[in-house]
N, C-alpha and C positions, 0 to 999 in steps of 0.2 A: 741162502738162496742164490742160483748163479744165472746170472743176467743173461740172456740171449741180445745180440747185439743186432738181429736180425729184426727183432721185435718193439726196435725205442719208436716209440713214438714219434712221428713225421720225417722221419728216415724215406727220403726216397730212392730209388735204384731207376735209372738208365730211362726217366721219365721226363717228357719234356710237356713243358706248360702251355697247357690248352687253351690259352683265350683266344677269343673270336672279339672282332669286330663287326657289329649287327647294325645293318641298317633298317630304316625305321618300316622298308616293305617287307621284312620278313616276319611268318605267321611260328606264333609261339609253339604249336605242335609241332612243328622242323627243328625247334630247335631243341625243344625238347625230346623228341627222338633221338636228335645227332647225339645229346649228353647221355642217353642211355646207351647206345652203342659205342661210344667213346670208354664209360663206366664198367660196360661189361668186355670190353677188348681189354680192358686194365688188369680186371679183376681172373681172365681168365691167362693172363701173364702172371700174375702175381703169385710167388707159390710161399708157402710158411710150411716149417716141420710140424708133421702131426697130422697135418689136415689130409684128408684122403676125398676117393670119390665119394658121394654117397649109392649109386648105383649097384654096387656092388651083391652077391647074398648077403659076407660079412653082414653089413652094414647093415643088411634087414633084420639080422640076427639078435645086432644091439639097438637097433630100434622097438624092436619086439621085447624085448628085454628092458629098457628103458621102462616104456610102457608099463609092463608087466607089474615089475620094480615099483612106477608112482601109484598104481592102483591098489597094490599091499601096502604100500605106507598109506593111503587113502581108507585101506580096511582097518587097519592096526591105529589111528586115528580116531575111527568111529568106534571099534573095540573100546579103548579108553575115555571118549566120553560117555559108553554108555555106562562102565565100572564105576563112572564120577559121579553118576545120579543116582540117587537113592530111592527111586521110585520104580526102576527098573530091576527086574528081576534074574536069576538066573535063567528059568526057561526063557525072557528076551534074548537072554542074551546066545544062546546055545546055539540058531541058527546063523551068527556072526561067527561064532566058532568055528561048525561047518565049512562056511564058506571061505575063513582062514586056511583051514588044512588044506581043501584043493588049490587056493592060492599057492600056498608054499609049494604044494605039488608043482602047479605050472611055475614058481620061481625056479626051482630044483631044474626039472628037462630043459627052460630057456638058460638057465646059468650052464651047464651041461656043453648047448651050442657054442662059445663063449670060451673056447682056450687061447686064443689070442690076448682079448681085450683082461689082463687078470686083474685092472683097478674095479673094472665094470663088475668082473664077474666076483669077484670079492665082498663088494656091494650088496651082490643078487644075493651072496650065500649067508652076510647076514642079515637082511632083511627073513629069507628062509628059515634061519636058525632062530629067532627070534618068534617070527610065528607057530613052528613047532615048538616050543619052549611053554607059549603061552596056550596053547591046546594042549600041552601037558597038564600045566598047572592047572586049567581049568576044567578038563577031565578025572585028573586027580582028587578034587574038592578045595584045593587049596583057598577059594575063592569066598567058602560057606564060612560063617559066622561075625 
């Protein structure tokens, strides 16, 4: 693993120490104000590799994608407890399937948006792959006996 020397922990760069001297007439929202603007004058000098705007489409792309992403692992989740119970049947479970395959569908077109980011979109493709696999099998029969 190779260290970014950018990144140690309390490492500071070209920051000078902000203590105040308060006397006993000043009211705690002033002063709590000034620390928030102090906080965010810092933070918006502060630059680290990697970190981008979030503004951007990009960035709605893989937020969209993000989403997309924890909602299939949220389907594919409940898929398998419902395979875990023995009291559930295959037609319960058919419309979980369903609703698999159009996931994967919207995994597929948001991974698709996604040629930059290729750890994210790698991700999408096997989440995707994964839920096609299992609407396989469970269209197949693989499931009965």
């Amino acid at each position: 693993m190779k260290i970014d020397p950018n990144m140690i922990i309390g490492k500071t760069t070209d920051q000078v120490s902000h203590q105040r001297h308060i006397s006993s007439g000043v009211k705690f929202e002033d002063i709590l104000q000034g620390e928030e603007i102090t906080s965010t004058e810092n933070i918006s000098r502060a630059t680290s590799p990697g970190v981008t705007d979030m503004t951007g489409p990009l960035q709605a792309d893989k937020i969209k994608g993000l989403s997309s992403s924890e909602q299939a692992l949220d389907l594919l989740d409940k898929y398998n407890k419902l395979l875990a119970d023995p009291d559930v049947t295959l037609r319960m479970i058919a419309p979980i399937v369903d609703e698999m395959n159009t996931m994967g569908e919207q995994l597929e077109k948001a991974s698709s948006l996604l040629s930059t980011d290729k750890s994210l979109k790698g991700i999408m493709d096997d989440i995707a792959s994964t839920i096609r696999s299992e609407g396989i099998r469970f269209n197949r029969g693989d499931l009965i006996g």
